[in-house]
C-alpha positions as CSV (number, residue, x, y, z in Angstrom):
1,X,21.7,-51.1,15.3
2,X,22.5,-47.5,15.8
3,X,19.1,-45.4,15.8
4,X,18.6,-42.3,13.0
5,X,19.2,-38.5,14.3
6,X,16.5,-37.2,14.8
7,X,15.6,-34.7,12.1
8,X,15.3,-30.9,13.7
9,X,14.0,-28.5,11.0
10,X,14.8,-24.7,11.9
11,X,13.8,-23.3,8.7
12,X,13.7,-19.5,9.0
13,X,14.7,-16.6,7.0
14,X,18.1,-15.1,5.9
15,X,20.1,-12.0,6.1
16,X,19.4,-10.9,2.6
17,X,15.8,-11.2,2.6
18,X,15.1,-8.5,5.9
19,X,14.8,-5.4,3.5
20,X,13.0,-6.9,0.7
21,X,9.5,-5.5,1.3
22,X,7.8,-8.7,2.9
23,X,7.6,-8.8,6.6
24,X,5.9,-12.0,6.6
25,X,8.9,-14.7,5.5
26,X,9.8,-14.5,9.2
27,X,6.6,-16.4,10.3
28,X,5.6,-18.5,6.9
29,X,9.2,-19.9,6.3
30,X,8.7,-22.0,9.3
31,X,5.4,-22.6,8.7
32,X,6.3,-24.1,5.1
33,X,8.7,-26.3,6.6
34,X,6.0,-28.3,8.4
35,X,5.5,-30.2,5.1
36,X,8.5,-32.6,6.6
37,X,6.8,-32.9,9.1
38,X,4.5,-34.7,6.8
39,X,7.4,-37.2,5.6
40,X,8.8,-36.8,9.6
41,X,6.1,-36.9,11.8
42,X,9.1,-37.6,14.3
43,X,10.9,-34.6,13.7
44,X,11.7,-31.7,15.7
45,X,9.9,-28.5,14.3
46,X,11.5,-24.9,16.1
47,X,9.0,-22.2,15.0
48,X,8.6,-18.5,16.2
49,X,6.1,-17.8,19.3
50,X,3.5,-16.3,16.6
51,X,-0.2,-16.5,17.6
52,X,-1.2,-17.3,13.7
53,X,1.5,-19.4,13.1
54,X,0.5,-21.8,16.3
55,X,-3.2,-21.5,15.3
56,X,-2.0,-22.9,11.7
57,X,0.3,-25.9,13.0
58,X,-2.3,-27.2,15.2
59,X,-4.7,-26.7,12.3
60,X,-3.1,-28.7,10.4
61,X,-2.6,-31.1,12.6
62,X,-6.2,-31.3,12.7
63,X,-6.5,-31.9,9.0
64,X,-4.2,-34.2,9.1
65,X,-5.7,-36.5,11.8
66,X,-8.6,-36.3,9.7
67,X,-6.8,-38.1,7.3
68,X,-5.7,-40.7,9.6
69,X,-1.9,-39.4,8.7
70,X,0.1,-40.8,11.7
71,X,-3.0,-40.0,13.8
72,X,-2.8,-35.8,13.0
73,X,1.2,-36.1,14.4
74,X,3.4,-33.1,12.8
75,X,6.6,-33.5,14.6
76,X,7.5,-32.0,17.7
77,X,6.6,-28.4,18.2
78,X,9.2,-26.2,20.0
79,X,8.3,-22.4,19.7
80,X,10.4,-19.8,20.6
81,X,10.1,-16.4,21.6
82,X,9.2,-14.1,18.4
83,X,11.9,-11.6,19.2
84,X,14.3,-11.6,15.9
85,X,13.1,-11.4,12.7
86,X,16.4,-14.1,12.1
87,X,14.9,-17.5,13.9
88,X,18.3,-18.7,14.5
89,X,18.8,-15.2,16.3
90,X,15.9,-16.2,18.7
91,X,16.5,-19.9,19.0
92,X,20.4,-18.9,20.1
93,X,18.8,-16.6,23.0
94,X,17.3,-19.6,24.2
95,X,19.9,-22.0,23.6
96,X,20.5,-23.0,27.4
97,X,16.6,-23.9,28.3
98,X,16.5,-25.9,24.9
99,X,19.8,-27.6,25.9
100,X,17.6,-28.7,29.1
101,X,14.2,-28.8,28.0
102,X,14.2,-30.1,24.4
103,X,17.4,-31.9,23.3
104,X,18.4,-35.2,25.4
105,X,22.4,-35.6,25.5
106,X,21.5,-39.8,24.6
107,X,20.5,-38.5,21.4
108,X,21.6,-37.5,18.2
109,X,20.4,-34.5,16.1
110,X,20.9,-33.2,12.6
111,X,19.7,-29.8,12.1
112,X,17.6,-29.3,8.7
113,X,17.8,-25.4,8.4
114,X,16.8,-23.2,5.5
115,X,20.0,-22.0,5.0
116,X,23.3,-22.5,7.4
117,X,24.1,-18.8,8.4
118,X,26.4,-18.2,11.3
119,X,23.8,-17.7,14.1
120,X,22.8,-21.2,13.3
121,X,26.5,-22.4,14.4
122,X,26.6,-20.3,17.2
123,X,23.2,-21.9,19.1
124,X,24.3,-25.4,17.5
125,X,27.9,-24.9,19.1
126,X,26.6,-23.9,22.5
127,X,24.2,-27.0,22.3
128,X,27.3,-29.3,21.5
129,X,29.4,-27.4,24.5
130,X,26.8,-28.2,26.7
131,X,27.3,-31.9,25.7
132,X,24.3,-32.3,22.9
133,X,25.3,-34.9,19.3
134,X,24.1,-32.2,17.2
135,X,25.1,-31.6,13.4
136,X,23.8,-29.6,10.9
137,X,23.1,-31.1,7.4
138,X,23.7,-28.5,4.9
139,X,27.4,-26.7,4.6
140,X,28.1,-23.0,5.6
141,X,26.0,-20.6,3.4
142,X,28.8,-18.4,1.6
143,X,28.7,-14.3,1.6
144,X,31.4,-11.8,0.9
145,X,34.4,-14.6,1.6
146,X,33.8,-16.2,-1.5
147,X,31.8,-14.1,-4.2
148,X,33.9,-16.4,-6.6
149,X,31.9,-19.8,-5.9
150,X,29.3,-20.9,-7.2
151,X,27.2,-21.0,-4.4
152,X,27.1,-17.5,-5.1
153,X,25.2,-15.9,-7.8
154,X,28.5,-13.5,-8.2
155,X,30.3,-16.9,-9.3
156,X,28.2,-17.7,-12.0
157,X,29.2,-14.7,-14.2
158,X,32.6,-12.7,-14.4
159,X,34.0,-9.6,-12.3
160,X,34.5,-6.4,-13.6
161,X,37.7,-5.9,-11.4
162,X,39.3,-8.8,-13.4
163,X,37.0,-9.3,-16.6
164,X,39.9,-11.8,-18.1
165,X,39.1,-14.6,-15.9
166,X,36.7,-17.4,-16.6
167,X,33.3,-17.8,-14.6
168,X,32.3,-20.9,-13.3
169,X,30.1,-22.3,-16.0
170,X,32.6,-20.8,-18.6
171,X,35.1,-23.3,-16.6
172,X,33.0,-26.5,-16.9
173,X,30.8,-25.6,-20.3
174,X,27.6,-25.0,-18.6
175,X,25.6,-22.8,-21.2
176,X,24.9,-19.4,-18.8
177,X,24.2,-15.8,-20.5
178,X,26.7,-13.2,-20.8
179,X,26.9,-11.7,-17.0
180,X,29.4,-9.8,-15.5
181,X,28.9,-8.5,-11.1
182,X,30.2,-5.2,-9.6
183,X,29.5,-3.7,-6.3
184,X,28.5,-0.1,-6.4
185,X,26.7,2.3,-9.2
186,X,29.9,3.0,-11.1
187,X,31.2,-0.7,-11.4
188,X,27.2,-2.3,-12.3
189,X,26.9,0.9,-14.8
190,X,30.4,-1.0,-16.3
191,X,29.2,-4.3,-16.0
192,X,26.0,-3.4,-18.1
193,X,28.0,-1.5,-20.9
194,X,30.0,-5.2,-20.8
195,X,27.0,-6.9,-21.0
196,X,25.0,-5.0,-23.3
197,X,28.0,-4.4,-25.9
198,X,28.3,-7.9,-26.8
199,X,24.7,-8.7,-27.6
200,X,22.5,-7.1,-30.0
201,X,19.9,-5.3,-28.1
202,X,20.8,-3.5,-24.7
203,X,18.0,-5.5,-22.8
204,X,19.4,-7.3,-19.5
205,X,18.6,-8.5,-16.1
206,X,19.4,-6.6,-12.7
207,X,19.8,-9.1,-9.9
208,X,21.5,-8.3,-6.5
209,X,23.7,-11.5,-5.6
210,X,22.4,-11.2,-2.2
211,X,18.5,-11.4,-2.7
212,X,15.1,-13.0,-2.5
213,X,14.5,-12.1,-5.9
214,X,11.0,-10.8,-6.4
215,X,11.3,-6.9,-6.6
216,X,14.9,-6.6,-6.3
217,X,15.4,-8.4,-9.9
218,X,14.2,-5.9,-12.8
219,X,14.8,-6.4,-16.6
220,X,17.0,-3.3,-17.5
221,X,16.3,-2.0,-20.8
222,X,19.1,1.4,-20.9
223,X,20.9,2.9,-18.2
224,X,18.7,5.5,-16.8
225,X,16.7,2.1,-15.9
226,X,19.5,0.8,-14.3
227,X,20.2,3.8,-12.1
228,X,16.3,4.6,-11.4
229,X,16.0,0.8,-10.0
230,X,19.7,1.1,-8.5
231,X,19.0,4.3,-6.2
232,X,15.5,2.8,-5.2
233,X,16.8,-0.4,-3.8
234,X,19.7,1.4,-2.4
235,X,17.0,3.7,-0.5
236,X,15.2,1.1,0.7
237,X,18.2,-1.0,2.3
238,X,17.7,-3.8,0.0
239,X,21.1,-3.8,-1.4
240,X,22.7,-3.4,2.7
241,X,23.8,-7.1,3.1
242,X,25.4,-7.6,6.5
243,X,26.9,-4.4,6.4
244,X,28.4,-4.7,3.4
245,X,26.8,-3.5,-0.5
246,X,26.0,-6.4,-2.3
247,X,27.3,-7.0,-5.7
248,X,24.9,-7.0,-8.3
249,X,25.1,-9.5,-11.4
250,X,24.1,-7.6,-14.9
251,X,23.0,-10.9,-16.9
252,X,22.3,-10.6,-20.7
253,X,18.0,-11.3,-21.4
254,X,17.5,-14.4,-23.8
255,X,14.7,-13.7,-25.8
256,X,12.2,-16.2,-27.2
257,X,11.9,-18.6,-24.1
258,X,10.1,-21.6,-24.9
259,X,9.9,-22.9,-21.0
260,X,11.2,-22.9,-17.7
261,X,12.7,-25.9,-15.8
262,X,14.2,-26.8,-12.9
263,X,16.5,-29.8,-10.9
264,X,16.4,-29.5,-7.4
265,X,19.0,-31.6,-5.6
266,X,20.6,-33.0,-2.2
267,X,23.8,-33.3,-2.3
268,X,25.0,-35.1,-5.3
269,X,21.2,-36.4,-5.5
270,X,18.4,-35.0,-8.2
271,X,15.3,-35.1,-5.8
272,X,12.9,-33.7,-8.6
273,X,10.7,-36.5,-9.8
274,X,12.2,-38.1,-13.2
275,X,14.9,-36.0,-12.8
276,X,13.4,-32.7,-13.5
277,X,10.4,-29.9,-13.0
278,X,8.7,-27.6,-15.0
279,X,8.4,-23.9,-13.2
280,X,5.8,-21.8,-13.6
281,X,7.1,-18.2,-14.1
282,X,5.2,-14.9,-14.6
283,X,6.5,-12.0,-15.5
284,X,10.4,-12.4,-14.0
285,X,8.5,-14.1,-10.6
286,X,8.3,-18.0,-9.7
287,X,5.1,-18.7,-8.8
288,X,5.1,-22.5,-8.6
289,X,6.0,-26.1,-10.2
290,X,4.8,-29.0,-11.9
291,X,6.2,-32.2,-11.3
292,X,5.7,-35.7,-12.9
293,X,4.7,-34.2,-16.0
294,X,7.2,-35.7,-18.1
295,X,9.4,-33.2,-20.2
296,X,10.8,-33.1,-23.6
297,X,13.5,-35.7,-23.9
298,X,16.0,-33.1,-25.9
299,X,15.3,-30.7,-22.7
300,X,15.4,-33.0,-20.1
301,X,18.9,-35.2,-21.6
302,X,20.2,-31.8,-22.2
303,X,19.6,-30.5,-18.7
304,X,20.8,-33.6,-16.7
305,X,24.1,-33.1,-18.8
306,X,24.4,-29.9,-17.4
307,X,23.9,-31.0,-13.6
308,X,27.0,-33.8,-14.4
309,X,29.1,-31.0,-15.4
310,X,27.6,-28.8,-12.4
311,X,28.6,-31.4,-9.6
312,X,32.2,-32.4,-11.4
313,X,32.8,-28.2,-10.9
314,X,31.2,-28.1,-7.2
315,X,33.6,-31.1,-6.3
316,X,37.0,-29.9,-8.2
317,X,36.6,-26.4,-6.2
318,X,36.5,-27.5,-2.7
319,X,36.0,-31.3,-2.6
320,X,32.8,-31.1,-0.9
321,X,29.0,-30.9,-2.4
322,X,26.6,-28.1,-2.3
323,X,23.8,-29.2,0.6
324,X,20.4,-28.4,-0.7
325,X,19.8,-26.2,-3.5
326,X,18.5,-25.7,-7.2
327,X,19.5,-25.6,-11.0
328,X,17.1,-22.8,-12.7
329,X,16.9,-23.3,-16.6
330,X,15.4,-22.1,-20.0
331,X,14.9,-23.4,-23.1
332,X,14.6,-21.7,-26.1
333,X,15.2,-22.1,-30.1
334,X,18.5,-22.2,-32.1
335,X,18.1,-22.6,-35.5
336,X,15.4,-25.0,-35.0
337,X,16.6,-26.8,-32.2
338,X,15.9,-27.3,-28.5
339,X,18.6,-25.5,-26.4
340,X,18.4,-24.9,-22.5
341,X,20.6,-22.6,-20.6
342,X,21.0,-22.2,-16.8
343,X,19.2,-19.0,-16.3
344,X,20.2,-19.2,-11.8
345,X,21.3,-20.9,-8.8
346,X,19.7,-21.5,-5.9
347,X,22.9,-22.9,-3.6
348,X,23.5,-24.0,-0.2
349,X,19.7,-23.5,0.8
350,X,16.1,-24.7,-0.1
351,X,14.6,-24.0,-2.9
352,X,10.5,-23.6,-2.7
353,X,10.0,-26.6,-5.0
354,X,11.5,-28.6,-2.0
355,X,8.4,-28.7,0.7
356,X,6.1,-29.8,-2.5
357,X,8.8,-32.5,-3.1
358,X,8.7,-33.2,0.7
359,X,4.9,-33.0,0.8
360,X,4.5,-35.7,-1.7
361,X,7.0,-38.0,-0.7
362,X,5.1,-38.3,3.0
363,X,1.5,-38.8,1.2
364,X,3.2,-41.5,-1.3
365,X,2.1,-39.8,-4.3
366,X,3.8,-40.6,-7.2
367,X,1.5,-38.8,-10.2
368,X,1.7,-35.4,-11.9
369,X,1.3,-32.5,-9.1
370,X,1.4,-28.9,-8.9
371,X,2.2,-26.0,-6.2
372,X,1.2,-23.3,-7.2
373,X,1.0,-19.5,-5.2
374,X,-1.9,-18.1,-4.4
375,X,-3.0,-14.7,-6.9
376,X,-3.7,-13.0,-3.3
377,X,-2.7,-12.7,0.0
378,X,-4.3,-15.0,2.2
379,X,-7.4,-13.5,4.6
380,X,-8.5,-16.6,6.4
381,X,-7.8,-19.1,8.8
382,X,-6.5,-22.4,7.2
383,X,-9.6,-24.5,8.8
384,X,-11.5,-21.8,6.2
385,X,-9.5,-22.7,3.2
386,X,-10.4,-26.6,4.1
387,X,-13.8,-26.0,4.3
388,X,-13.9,-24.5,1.2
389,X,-12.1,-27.4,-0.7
390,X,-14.0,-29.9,1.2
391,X,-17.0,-28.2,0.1
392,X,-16.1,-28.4,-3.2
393,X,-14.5,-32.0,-3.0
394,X,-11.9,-31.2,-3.6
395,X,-9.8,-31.4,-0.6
396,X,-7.0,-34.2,-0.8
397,X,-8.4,-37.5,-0.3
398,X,-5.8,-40.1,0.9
399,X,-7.7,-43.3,-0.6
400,X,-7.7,-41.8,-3.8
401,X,-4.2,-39.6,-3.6
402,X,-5.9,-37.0,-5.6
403,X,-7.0,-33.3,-4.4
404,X,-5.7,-30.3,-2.6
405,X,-3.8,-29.9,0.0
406,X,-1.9,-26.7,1.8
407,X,2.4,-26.2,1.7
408,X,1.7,-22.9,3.3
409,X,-1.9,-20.9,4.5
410,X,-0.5,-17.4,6.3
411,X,-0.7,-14.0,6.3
412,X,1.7,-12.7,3.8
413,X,1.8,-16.4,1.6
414,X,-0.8,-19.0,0.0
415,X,0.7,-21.6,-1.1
416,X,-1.9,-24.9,-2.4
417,X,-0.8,-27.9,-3.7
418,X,-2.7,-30.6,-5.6
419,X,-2.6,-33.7,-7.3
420,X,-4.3,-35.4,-9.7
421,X,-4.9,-38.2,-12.8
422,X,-3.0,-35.3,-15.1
423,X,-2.3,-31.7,-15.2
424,X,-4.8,-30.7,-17.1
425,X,-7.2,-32.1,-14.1
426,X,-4.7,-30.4,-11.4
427,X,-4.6,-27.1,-12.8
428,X,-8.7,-27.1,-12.8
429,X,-8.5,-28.4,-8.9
430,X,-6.3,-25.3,-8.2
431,X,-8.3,-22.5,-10.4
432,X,-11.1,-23.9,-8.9
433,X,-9.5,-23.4,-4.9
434,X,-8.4,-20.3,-6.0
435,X,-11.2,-19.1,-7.7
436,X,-14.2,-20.0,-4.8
437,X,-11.6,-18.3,-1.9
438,X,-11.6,-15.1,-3.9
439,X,-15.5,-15.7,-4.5
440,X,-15.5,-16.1,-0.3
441,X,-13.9,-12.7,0.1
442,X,-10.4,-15.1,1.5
443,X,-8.0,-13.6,-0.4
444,X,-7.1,-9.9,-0.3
């Protein structure tokens, strides 16, 4: 029998997200990943040369052998010099020394990255020069060659260059709001008069299609907002995409949301557990999920509908599936009834719903669970955070599959997950975390 690749996760951060404010995602994108390594204990893990970032893997390796979890094993370790804020940029440096020291030409690879960007192919494609059955799971993340699919936020809405021809989810009936993309002041100030014309009130959402969202997404309420928020982000750099100005998508606001949901998905598969998640959204910001809560049945029949017609489009355009990614989604009231609207997608990379999903899978839970972000920025060591939940039991205990556990404890990002009988007893575990690592002076 022909042995399984082995699984490499290089999981670091993206073009779009280097002038977005946080200098962190460089270091705690990889170190989020290492809930495969949960699932994988096999698996290769390629992770910056950062001093906190090595304290935290072999930390929670630690907590893990505690556990008796594959005796404390999270996959292999391979760090590379810090010298890119891009990790593919610093693994490609390297490439030759890896080709010798880490990859073995009996053996095949497949390359779990974040997203696929081009400096990915270019160390993978010295790797396979030098002889090395390496192939990368998820397709080509799309830019400026094809602002049209719907990989692309810029697909999901209509141009202002040629406002006559039908979006995506216009094509395939997906219920989207009213959105039209320009690139540059003059054409998003047109897109918004589009936008704003055909609905009652003026209100709408500013989202660059190149973007981590967070700051860079504002809800635009006239146009002296729009240009304000426009000129800012341009000083800043955050809308300087490879070189390029990336388009911006004016999408209309839908008022009176009644919830927020999600399907996140591999490939033609729903990974979210029965099919779909609830998000938990403040303000216009993501700040975790909740899974295995069971959802209405109008939402959730309603939103699986959607992801048929969402993979039938995917496949008529170019034949070929989407990789990794997420359906975001509303509900709201009609005339009495549930309706739910794709409000984003997340394409062609991971969404941060998948490492809790990972997570999960590798300690066999199968009841409600939450991930949830931390209200500040982490100030302690992850062996601190541990001793704090064990000392208030409730740190994840594998014999009972209940407690907390960490997706991601580093400068810059807290991120706790936890499990439990029912929400209502999950969401206590996590204000209670929360609430005692404040009380400890751990959270800035």
């Amino acid at each position: 029998m022909e042995k399984r690749p082995i699984s490499v996760y290089a999981q670091g951060s993206i073009p779009e997200y280097r002038n977005d404010g946080d200098n962190y995602d460089r270091w705690y994108i990889p170190g989020r990943s290492l809930c495969f390594g949960i699932k994988n204990p096999e698996g290769i893990f390629m992770m910056p040369d950062n001093q906190e970032l090595k304290k935290y893997y072999y930390q929670l390796g630690q907590i893990t052998g505690s556990m008796d979890k594959s005796n404390g094993q999270i996959g292999r370790p391979v760090f590379v010099p810090d010298q890119d804020y891009l990790l593919d940029v610093a693994i490609g440096a390297f490439t030759a020394s890896l080709a010798k020291e880490v990859f073995d030409r009996n053996s095949k690879y497949t390359v779990y990255p974040y997203a696929a960007t081009e400096p990915l192919y270019e160390w993978t494609n010295i790797l396979k020069q030098r002889g090395i059955n390496i192939d990368v799971a998820l397709p080509p993340k799309l830019y400026y060659e094809r602002l049209d699919h719907p990989a692309n936020r810029s697909g999901w809405g209509r141009n202002v260059n040629a406002p006559e021809v039908l979006s995506f989810p216009e094509t395939y009936d997906i219920p989207y709001p009213v959105a039209f993309n320009g690139t540059g002041l003059g054409e998003i100030l047109e897109a918004y008069d589009l936008v704003s014309t055909s609905k009652e009130k003026a209100e709408v959402f500013f989202k660059p299609v190149f973007s981590s969202g967070g700051f860079t997404l504002k809800k635009i309420g006239n146009q002296s907002e729009l240009v304000d928020h426009y000129n800012r982000l341009k000083e800043q750099g955050a809308l300087d995409i490879l070189g390029q100005e990336t388009p911006v998508e004016i999408q209309s606001f839908i008022p009176d949301i009644t919830g927020f949901f999600s399907i996140q998905y591999e490939g033609e598969r729903i990974i979210s557990p029965k099919g779909i998640t609830e998000q938990i959204i403040e303000g216009s910001n993501w700040q975790g999920n909740i899974f295995n809560n069971g959802v209405n049945f109008e939402v959730k029949d309603q939103a699986l509908d959607i992801f048929q017609r969402f993979i039938k489009g995917i496949k008529d355009i170019d034949g070929r599936l989407v990789g990794w990614g997420g359906l975001d989604m509303a509900s709201f009231k009609e005339n009495g009834q549930e309706k739910v609207i794709v409000i984003e997608h997340n394409g062609r990379r991971l969404t941060g719903a998948h490492p809790a999903i990972a997570l999960a899978e590798g300690l066999g839970v199968t009841g409600p669970y939450m991930s949830k972000k931390s209200p500040g920025e982490p100030d302690c060591e992850l062996k601190d955070l541990w001793s704090v939940l064990s000392d208030n039991c409730i740190q994840y205990d594998p014999s009972t599959r209940k407690g907390v556990f960490p997706i991601v404890w580093l400068p810059g990002s807290g991120m706790l997950w936890a499990t439990g009988d029912n929400v209502s007893q999950v969401e206590d575990m996590l204000d209670l975390a929360y609430g005692q690592m404040a009380k400890k002076g751990y959270l800035k």
